[in-house]
N, C-alpha and C positions, 0 to 999 in steps of 0.2 A: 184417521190415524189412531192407533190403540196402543196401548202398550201390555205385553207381555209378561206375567210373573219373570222376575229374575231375569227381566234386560229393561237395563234404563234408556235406552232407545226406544222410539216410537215405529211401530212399523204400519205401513202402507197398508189398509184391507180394503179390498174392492167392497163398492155399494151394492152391486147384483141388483141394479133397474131400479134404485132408491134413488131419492134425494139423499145428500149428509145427513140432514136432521132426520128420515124417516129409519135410515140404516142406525143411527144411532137411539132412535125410539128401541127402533129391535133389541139391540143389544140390552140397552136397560130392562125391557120386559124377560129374557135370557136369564141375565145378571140377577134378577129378583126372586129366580127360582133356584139359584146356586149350579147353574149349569156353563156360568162364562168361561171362554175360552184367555179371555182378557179381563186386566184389573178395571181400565175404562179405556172408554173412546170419543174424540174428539175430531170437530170437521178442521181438514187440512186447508189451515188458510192461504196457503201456497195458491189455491186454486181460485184465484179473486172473481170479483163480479164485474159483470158490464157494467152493468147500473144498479144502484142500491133503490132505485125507483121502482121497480116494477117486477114482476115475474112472468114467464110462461106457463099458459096454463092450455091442457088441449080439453075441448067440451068432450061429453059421452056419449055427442049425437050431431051429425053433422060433419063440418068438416074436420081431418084429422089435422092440418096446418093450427099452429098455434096462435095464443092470441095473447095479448101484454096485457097485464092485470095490475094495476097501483099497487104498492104495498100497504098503502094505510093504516092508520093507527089502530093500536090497541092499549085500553088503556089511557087514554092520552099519549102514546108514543109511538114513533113510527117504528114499522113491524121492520126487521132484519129481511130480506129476502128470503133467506132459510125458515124465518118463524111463519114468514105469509106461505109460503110454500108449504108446511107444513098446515098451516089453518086450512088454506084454501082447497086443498086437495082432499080435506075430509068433506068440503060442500058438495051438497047433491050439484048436479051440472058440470062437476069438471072429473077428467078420467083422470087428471096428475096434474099437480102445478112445479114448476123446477127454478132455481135460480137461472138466470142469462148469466153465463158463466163465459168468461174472459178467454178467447184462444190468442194463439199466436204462433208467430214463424218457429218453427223448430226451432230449439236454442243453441247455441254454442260454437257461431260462427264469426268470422271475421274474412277480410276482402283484401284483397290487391285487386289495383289494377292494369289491364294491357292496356299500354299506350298506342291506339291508333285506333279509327272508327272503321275499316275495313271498307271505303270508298272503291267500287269496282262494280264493272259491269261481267260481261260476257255469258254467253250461252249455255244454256246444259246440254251433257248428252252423259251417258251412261259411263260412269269408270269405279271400277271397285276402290277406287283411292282420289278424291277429291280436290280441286284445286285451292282450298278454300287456305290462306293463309295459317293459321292458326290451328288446320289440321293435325300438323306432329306435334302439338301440346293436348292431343284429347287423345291422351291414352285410353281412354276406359273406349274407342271405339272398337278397335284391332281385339282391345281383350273380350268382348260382347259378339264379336265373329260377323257384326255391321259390315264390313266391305264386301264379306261375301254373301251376305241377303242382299245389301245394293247393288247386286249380280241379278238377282230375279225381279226386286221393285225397289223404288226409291220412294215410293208413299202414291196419293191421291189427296187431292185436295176434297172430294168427295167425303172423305171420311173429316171427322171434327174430332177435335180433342178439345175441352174446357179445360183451363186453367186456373182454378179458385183459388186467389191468393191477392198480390199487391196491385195486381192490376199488369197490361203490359204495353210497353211505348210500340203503339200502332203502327208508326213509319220509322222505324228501326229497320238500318238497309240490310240487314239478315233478317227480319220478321215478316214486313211489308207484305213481300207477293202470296205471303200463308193466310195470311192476319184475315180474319172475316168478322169478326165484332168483339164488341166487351160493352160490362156495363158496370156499375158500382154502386155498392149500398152502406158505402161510407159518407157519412154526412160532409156537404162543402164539396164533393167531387161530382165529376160525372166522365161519361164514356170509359169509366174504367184505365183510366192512364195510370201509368206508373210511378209515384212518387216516392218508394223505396231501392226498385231495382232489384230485388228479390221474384218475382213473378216474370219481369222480364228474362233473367238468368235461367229460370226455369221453363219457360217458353223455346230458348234457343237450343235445352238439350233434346226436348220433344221434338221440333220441328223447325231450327235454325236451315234456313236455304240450303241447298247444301253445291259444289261443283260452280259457284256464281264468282269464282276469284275473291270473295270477299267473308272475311271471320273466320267463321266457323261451321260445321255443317250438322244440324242437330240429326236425332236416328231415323226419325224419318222425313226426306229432305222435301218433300212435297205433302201438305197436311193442311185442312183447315182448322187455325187456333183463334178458341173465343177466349175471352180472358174476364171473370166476373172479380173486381175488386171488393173485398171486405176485409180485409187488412189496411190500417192506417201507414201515413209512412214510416211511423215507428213499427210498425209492422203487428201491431194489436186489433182486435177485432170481437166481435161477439158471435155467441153461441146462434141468436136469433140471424143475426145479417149470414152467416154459413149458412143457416137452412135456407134463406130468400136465393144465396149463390147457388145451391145444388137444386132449387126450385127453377130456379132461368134455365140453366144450363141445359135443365130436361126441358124445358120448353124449347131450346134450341136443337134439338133431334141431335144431341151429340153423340157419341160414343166411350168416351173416354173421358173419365173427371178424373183431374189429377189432383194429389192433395198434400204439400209440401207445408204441415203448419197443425198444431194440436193445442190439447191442454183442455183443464181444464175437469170437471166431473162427466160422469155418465149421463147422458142428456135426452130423454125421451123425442122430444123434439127433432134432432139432429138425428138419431135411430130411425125417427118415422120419415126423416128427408132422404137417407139411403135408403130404405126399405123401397121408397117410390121409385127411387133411380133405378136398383133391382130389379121391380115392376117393370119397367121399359126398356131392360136390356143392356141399359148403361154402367160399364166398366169401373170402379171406384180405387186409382191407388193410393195408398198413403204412405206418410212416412213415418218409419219407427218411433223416433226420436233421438234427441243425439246426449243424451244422458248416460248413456254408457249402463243399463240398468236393462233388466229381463221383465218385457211386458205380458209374458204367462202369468208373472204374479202381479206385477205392478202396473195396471192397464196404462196405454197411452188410445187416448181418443182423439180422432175418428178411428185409428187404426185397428184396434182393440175390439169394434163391434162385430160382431161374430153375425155377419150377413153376408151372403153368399159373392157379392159382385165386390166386397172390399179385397184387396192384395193388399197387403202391411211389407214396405220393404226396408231391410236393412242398407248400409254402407259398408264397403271395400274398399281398400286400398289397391294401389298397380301391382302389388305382389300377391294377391289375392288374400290378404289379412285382412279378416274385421278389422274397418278403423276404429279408433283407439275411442270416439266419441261416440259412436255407435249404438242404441237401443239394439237388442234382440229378443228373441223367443222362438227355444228349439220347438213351439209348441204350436206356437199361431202366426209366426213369420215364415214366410213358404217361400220367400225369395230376398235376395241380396244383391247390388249391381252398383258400380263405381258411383262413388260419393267423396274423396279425397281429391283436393284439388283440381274441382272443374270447372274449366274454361269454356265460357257460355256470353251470350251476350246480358248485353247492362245497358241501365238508363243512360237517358244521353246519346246515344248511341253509339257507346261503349261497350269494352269487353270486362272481365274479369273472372279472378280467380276464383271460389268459392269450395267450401267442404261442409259437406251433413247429410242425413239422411234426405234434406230437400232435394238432395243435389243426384240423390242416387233414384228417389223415384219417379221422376220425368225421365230418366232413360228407361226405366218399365212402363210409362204410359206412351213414349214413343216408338217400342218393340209392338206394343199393342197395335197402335196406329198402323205401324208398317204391316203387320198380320193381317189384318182387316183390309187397308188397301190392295196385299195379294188373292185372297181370298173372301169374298163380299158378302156370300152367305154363308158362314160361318157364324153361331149364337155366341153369345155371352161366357157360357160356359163352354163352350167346346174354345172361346180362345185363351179362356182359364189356365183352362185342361193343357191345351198346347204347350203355353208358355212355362208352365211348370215342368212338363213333361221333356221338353228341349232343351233344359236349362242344366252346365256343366255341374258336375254333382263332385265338390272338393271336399278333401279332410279337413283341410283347415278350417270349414264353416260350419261342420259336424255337432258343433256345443251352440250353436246360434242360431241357426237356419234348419227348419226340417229337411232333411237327408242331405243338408247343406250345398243347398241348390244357389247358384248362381249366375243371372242370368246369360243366353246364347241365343242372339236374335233369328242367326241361321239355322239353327236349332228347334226354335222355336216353330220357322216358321216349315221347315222340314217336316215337325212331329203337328205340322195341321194341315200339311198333304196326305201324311199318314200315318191316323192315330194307330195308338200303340205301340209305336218305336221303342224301344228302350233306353231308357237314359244313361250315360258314361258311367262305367262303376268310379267308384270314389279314389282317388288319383293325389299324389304331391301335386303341391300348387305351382306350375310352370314357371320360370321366371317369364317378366312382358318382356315382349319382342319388340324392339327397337321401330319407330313409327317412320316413316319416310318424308324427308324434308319437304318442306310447301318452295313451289317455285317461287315463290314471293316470298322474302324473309321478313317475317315480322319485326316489329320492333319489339325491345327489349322489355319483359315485364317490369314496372314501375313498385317496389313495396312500399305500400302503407300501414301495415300492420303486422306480427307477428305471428303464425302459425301455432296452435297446438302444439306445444313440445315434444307430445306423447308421439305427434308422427314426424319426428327428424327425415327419416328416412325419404317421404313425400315430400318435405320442404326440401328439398336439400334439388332432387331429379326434378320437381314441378316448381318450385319457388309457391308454392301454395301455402293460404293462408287461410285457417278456418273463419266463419260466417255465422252469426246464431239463427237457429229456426230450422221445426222440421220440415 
């Protein structure tokens, strides 16, 4: 954080692959020569630590996975993270040392819940409109052009999608028959269960059963989902336990890592854990953030790392307006897809409401999924490519979104039969088309909590209620 001749406001400067304290080394050396931009800078304590114990430090030889360093005294006092981090990174033998810097679910949600656990059997077979109760509450399906890709495929369970987040309840009777492992690197748990209900939620937009009379049907209704837990139930976690999650996940040949949760500084570490993902082909989305703020200037991490296999996605509403809680960047956000009010499944095995960028990028790691299950050999980048390039191109997302692309599963998965399509010139935003009732009438959503103000409009037609965490 710096501050500015002539604003008493501090504003935001990216570190550029620093630590705080080495980006602020700079500055002072700058500052000494009469060339500062700024009158000083200061590390943004917003951005807390895991542990004041210890740092990461990667060696200059050997393996690039990092390794936890004491902070130990200096002086007689124990160093700050920041000051060992800055000691230890000048010692021969380590290429960088960084604070384990504190992430967490995207912020700025709250929940309702549907009362009913969707208890049901019966068969699948193919219908571009699903019997799954709680289908006409998932507007964002119909608006994503989903019924008519569930026209060509409804997924593979061959393909994996990872879910790095709160973990997800395993025999959740919409999860169950996808569900193929989890694991957790939250201390006191294990198998990866869900003790927030945030990672479950995000599980059933990727890959909720779909046509089984029961909940809801996530986008692609046949999938294998792993679920690596590093988020607490309060939904906190570390810089270190993400890269251990995006290290398993690639050990489990997956496809798809889905990333519903940030924060936190620039992280050498968590860069060199995507890099590896990269390396192997594997898909990496994230989610903006729901701070309502432009992450071209003011990075949101993991989503913010400028590595080829990351998609950074924003949130929409059912009229197609950035929701109001929304991170963007007409810059480095290449995609946007419902995130207001979605009905997904939840711990317990429960449904509920939910809103954020969390909520909007597992229906781009499930468009992914269903692509990959039509199309097998298809690379990393060519399903990139696709899904951008299929993707409804609106005015209204024009200040947020590059060419204000918003996602079109059918679309998508169109322009990866055949690249080069052209994508829709830029168009008013349709009004949503009214969804068709589920022959099982669900029960009545139950409020617990109050909605975002900012989006009346979505509480009012969804009864949705925001949720914090990207």
């Amino acid at each position: 954080m710096c501050k500015e001749p002539g604003n008493s406001k501090l504003v935001e400067v990216p570190v550029d692959k620093k630590t705080p304290a080495q980006a602020i080394a700079a500055f002072e050396k700058i500052r000494e020569k009469g060339k500062a931009k700024y009158e000083f800078c200061q590390r943004d304590f917003s951005a807390a630590y895991a542990s004041e114990d210890y740092v990461l430090c990667r060696s200059q030889s050997g393996s690039k996975r990092p390794i936890k360093v004491p902070v130990g005294k200096s002086n007689g006092k124990k160093r700050t993270p920041d000051q060992a981090a800055e000691e230890f990174g000048k010692k021969s033998g380590y290429a960088w040392c960084e604070p384990d810097y504190q992430v967490k679910i995207v912020p700025g949600l709250n929940y309702e819940d549907v009362d009913g656990n969707g208890n049901g059997g019966g068969g699948r077979k193919l219908l571009a409109t699903p019997n799954d109760p709680y289908y006409s509450q998932l507007w964002g399906m119909p608006k994503i052009s989903a019924p008519t890709a569930w026209d060509k495929t409804t997924g593979s369970l061959t393909v994996k999608v990872c879910v790095i987040d709160t973990g997800i309840q395993s025999n959740h009777p919409d999860l169950a028959a996808n569900y193929i492992a989890g694991t957790s690197y939250v201390t006191g748990t294990t198998g990866g269960t869900d003790d927030n209900g945030h990672g479950t939620h995000c599980a059933g937009t990727v890959g909720g059963v779909g046509n089984n009379a029961a909940g809801v049907a996530g986008v692609s209704w046949n999938v294998g989902l792993l679920g690596c837990k590093f988020l607490d139930a309060n939904g906190s976690g570390s810089t270190s336990a993400a890269v251990q999650c995006i290290d398993w996940c690639r050990s489990q040949g997956v496809h798809v890592m889905s990333n519903s949760w940030g924060g936190g500084g620039y992280s050498g570490a968590l860069y060199d854990a995507i890099k590896r993902a990269e390396a192997a082909g594997i898909l990496f989305t994230a989610a903006a953030g729901n701070s309502n703020s432009n992450i071209d200037t003011s990075p949101m991490y993991p989503a913010s790392y400028a590595v080829s296999n990351v998609i950074p996605v924003a949130s929409t509403t059912s009229s197609d307006q950035k929701s109001s809680f929304s991170s963007y960047g007409p810059k480095t956000v290449p995609i946007a897809a419902p995130g207001s009010g979605i009905v997904s499944t939840y711990k317990s095995s429960t449904y509920a409401s939910l809103s954020g960028t969390s909520m909007a990028t597992p229906h781009v790691s499930g468009a992914l999924a269903l692509m990959k299950a039509h199309n097998p050999t298809r690379t990393m980048a060519q399903l990139k490519a696709a899904l951008l390039e299929g993707a409804d191109q609106l005015s209204s997302l024009t200040s947020y979104v590059q060419n204000g692309k918003r996602l079109n599963v059918d679309g998508a998965i169109t322009a990866l039969d055949n690249p080069g399509t052209p994508s829709p010139s830029p168009s008013p935003s349709p009004s949503p088309s009214p969804s068709p009732s589920p022959k099982t009438k669900p029960k009545p959503i139950k409020k617990k909590n109050q909605k975002d103000k900012k989006d009346k409009k979505e509480k009012k037609s969804k009864k949705n209620v925001e949720k914090k965490r990207p």
